[in-house]
N, C-alpha and C positions, 0 to 999 in steps of 0.2 A: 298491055293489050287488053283491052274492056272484055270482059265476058258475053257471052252470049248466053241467049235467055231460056237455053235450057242448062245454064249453069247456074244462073243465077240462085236458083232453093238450095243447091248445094255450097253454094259460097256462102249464104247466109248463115247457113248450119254448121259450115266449119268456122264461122267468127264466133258463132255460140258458144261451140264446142272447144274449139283454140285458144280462145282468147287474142286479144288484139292485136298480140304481138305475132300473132300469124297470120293475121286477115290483111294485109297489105292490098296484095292486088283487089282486094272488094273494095276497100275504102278507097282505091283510087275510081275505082268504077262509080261509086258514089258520088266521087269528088264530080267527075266527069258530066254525070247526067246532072249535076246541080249546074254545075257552067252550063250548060246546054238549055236550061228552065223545065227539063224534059220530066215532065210531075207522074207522068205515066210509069215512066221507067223507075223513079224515086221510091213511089209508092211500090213497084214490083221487087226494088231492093228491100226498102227497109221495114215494109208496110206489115210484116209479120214477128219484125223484133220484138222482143222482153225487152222492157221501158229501161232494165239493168244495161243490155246487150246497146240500146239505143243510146243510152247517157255513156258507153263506150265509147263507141263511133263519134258522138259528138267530139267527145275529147283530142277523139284523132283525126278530127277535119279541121280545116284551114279555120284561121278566124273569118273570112267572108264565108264562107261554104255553111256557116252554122245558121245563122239567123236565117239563111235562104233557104236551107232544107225546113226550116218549119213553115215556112211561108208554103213551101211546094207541099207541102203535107197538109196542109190544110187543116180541117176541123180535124181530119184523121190524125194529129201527129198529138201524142198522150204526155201533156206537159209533166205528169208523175218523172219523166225522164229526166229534167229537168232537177230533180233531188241526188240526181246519180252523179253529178258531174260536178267540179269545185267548185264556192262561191264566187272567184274568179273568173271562170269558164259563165255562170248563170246569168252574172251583171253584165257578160261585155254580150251576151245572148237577147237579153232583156232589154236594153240599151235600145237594140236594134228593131224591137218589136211595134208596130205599131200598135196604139191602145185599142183600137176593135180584134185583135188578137190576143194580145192580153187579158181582157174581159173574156172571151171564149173558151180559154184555157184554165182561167181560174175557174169559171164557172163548174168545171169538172172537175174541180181539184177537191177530196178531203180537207177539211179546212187548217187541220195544221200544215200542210204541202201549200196550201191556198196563201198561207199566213209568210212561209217560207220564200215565197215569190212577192207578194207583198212587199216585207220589209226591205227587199236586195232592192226596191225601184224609188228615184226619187221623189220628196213630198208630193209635187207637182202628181207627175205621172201617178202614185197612189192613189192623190185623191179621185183623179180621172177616173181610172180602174173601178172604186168603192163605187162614185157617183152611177155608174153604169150598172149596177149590180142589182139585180130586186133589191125591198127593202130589209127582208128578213137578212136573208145572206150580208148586207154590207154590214146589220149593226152586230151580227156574231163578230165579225171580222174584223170590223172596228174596236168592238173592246177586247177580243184578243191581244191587238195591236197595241194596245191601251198597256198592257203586263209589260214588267219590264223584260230586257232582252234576255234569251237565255232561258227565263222563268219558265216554269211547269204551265202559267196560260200559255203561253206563245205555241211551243210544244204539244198542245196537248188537243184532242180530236171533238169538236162541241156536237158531235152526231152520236149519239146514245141511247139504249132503251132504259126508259124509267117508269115505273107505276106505282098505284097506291097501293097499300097494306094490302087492303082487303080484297083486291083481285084473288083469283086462284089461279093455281099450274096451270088448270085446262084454260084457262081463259085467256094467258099469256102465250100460250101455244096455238091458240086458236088467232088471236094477236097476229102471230108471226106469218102462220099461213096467209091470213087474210088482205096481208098488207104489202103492197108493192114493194121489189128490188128498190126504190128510191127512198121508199119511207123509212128504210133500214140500215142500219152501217152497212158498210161492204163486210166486216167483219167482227166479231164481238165475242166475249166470254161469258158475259154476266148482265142479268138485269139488277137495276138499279133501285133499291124500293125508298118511296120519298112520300114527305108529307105535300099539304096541298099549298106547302111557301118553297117547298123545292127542297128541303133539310133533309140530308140523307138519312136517312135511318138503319139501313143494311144492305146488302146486298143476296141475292140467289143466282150462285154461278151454274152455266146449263145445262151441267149432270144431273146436280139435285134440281132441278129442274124438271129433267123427263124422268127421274125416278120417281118425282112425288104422286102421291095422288091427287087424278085430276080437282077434286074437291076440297085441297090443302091450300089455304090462305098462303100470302106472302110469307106475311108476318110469322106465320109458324114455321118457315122454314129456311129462312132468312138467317144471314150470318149479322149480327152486331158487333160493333167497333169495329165495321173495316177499317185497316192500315187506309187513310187518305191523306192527300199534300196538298198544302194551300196554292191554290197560282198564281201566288205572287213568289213561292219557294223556287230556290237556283235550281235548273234543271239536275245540276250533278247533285248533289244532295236527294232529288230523286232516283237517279239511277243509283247512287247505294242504296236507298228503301230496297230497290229490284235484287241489288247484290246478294243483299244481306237475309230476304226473307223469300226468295225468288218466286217473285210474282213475275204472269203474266200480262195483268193489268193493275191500274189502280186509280180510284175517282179524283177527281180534281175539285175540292173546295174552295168557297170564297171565305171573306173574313166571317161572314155571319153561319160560316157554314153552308150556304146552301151549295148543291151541285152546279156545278159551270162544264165540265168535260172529264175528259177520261186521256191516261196516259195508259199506252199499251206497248208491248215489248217492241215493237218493231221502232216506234219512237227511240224507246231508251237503247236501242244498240246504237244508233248511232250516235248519239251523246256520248256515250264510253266509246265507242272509238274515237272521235273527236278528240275525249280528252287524252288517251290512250298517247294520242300522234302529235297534241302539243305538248305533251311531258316530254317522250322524245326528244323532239326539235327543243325544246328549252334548253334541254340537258346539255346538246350539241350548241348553243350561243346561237338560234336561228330560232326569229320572230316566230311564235306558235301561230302566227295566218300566216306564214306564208304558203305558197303553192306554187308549182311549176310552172305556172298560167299565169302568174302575178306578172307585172310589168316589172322588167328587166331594171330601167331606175331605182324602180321605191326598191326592188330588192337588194341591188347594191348601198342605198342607204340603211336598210336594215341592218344587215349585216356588220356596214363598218361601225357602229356604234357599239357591237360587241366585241369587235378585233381592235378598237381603240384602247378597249377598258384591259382588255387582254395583254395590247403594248404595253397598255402603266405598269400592267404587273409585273412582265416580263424587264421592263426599267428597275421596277424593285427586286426582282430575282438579280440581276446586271449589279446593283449598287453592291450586294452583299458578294459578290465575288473578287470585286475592285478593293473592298474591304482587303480582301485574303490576297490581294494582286503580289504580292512578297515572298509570301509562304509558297504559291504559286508556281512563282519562279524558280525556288530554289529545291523542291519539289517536285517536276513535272509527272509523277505517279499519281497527287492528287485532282491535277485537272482531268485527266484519264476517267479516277474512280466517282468524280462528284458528281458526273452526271447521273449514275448509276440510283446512288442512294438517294437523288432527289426522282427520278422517275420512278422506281419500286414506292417509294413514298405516295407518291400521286397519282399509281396504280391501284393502289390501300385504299387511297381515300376515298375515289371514283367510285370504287365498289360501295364503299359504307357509304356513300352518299347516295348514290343509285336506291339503294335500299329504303333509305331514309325517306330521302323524295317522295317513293313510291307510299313507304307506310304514312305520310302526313297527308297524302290526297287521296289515300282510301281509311283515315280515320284509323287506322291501326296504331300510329305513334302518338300519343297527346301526352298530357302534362303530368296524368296517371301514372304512367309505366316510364316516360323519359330517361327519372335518373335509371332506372335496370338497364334500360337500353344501352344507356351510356357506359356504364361499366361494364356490360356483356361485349362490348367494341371494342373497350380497351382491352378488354384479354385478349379478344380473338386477335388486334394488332401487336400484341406482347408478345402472345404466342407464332405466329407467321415474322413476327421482325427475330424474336432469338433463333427459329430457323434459319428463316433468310441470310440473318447473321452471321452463323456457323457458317454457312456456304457460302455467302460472298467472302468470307474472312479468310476465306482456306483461299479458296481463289485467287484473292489478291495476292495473299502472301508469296504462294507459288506464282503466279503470273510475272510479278515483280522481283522473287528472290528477296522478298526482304519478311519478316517475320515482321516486325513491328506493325506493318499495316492491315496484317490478319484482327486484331483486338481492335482497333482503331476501324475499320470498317464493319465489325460485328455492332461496336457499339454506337457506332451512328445509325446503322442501318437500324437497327431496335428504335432508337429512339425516334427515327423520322416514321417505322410503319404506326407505331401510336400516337403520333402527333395527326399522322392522317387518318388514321381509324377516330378518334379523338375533334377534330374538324371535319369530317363526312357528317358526322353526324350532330353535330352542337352548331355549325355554322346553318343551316337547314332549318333548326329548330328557334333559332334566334329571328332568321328571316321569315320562320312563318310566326311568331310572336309577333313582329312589328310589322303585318301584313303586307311582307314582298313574296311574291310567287318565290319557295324553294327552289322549285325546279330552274327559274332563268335568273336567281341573284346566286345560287351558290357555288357556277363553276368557278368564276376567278377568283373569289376569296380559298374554297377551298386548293385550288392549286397553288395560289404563292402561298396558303400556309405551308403548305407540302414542300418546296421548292426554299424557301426563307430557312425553313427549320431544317433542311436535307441540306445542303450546303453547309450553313450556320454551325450547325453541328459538327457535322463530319472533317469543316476546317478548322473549330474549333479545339475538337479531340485532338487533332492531328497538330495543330499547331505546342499542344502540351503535352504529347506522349514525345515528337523528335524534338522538341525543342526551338521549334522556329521562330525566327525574327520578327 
């Protein structure tokens, strides 16, 4: 049933408030007045969301319903929303836009948002877009464009305050007043002090700022060697700079040094998240783009390319059983206990690996400290496997009635949790040596090591303590 319109401020406010998982009947309202073209109503819906709350909604309207609501929105509808929602969702959004809206929308975008919509659109349509653009705006945009993808340029914001040395506070403040909302970032930390080729020189962030005296040069108050990153540097390699020294901003150099832009927190959160959610997805064998928005094909080919690699392993876990097919038989307590010692195993190593993963793409694990690491893995799987051991071992013996399989499952089990504490961690470190992403080569090796050695073992012990064929 469509709201009526003195519900409408309230239904907005509880999608704000709820989160989307509760605003149902709003987005069908939504949905409703978009079929209908009815831009009055549109506007009375959505026309006072937060551009967050907005790239919600988007996500949860139909694919025709998206592109149409920004058309109904007109100049009013704040493409910043457009950041909120998957790359996915953005291109099949932008696909649909024609280029005198696209031009209207960038035009109000900060230029890394500006840069962001950009690159999602084909050469074609790009150029169109630039071509349309003043000339100042297009050649910032254009050689941002220019850095490679990911980079600290692409990233990073070309609207800054800079001045020379020998301004003073009062002058710089008097600057700020005097100068239009437009002349200014929407937001900033720090002025930027440079010579007259653009070379940064320091910085005064704008505490020291308004505590100086109005009469105090730059230059005298100025921080030297700011922390700064070239823009040509990977973005995530900036956001550890942020990690590591927690800055709120930080200037962006070219190779000669001079200033080109400024990265500020709100950039780098979502860089670490980004990477945060394709570590994740690696971890689990699932393409780090993918998204719930992605087409239902490519993501079924994603997928089987790592549940293929997954079958071979699982072929090799299979050969080594066929191996013991004998012992097996004559046996049936071992097939029972083997799964056991090969999953506790590759329970071990998931963890060490997990760990692992994470210390190599925050810079914690390197070549430095490796071998400690590795031998601090192997105790902690020595130590958790002769536990594990004593308890599975008791277990078996009693489950089965037979005492001989208490020694024989302590001692596989030991040996498979260090074989996988031992591989979580050295198969990780070999992949990121010969530069494969840890995180999306190391599940299937580390599980059939786990799996080869859990088995292997435990029917091996087993085939020389009873004596089998």
């Amino acid at each position: 049933m469509p709201l009526d319109h003195e519900d409408t401020a309230t239904a907005a406010e509880d999608f704000r408030d709820d989160g989307p998982s509760l605003g149902r009947e709003f987005v069908l309202d939504v949905e409703g007045a978009i079929a209908l073209g009815d831009s009055d109503r549109v506007h009375e819906l959505v026309g006072d969301l937060h551009e967050s709350d907005l790239g919600a909604l988007l996500e949860l309207l139909s694919h025709e319903a998206r592109p149409r609501l920004v058309e109904l929105m007109g100049a009013d509808f704040d493409f910043t929303a457009l950041m909120e929602v998957g790359e996915a969702t953005r291109e099949e959004i932008l696909e649909e836009l024609p280029v005198e809206t696209l031009v209207e929308g960038v035009r109000d975008l900060e230029s890394d948002d500006a840069v962001a919509i950009l690159e999602a659109l084909e050469p074609k349509e790009q150029d169109e877009v630039l071509d349309a653009l003043p000339a100042q705006e297009r050649i910032v945009l254009r050689r941002s464009l220019d850095y490679p993808e990911d980079s600290a340029g692409r990233l990073m914001q070309t609207t800054f305050v800079a001045a020379p040395p020998f301004w003073t506070a009062g002058r710089v403040l008097d600057f700020f007043r005097e100068s239009g909302e437009e002349n200014l970032p929407e937001s900033f930390f720090e002025v930027f002090v440079v010579d007259p080729s653009y070379h940064l020189l320091g910085t005064v962030f704008l505490d020291a700022l308004v505590r100086a005296r109005p009469a105090a040069r730059l230059d005298e108050i100025m921080q030297e060697g700011r922390r700064r990153v070239k823009a040509t540097e990977d973005g995530a390699e900036a956001a550890r700079l942020f990690e590591r020294y927690n800055l709120v901003s930080v200037p962006v150099v070219d190779e000669s040094e001079r200033l080109v832009g400024v990265l500020t927190i709100d950039d780098i959160v979502d860089v670490i998240q980004e990477q945060a959610s394709e570590e994740i997805l690696a971890l689990g064998g699932v393409n780090p783009e993918e998204e719930l928005t992605d087409d239902f094909w490519w993501i079924v080919r994603s997928r089987f390319t790592w549940l293929f690699i997954y079958m071979l392993a699982a072929f090799v876990t299979s050969s080594v059983l066929k191996t013991f097919q004998l012992q097996l038989e004559q046996m049936v307590a071992l097939a029972v206990l083997g799964p056991m010692v090969a999953g506790q195993g590759g329970s071990s190593a998931t963890q060490t690996m997990t760990v692992a993963v994470r210390s190599l793409a925050t810079r914690e694990l390197n070549r430095g400290n490796a071998l400690r690491i590795i031998f601090r893995e192997l105790a902690i799987g020595a130590v958790n496997g002769a536990a594990f051991g004593l308890v599975t071992g008791t277990v078996a013996a009693t489950w089965f009635h037979n005492i001989g399989l208490g020694p024989v499952m302590a001692l596989a089990m030991f040996t498979n949790l260090v074989a996988g504490a031992f591989g979580g961690v050295v198969v990780p470190l070999v992949c990121d040596r010969l530069k494969f992403d840890p995180a999306v080569s190391s599940g299937p090796f580390v599980t059939t090591i786990t799996d080869v050695v859990g088995y292997s073992s435990f029917l091996t012990i087993a085939s020389l303590w009873f004596h089998l064929g």
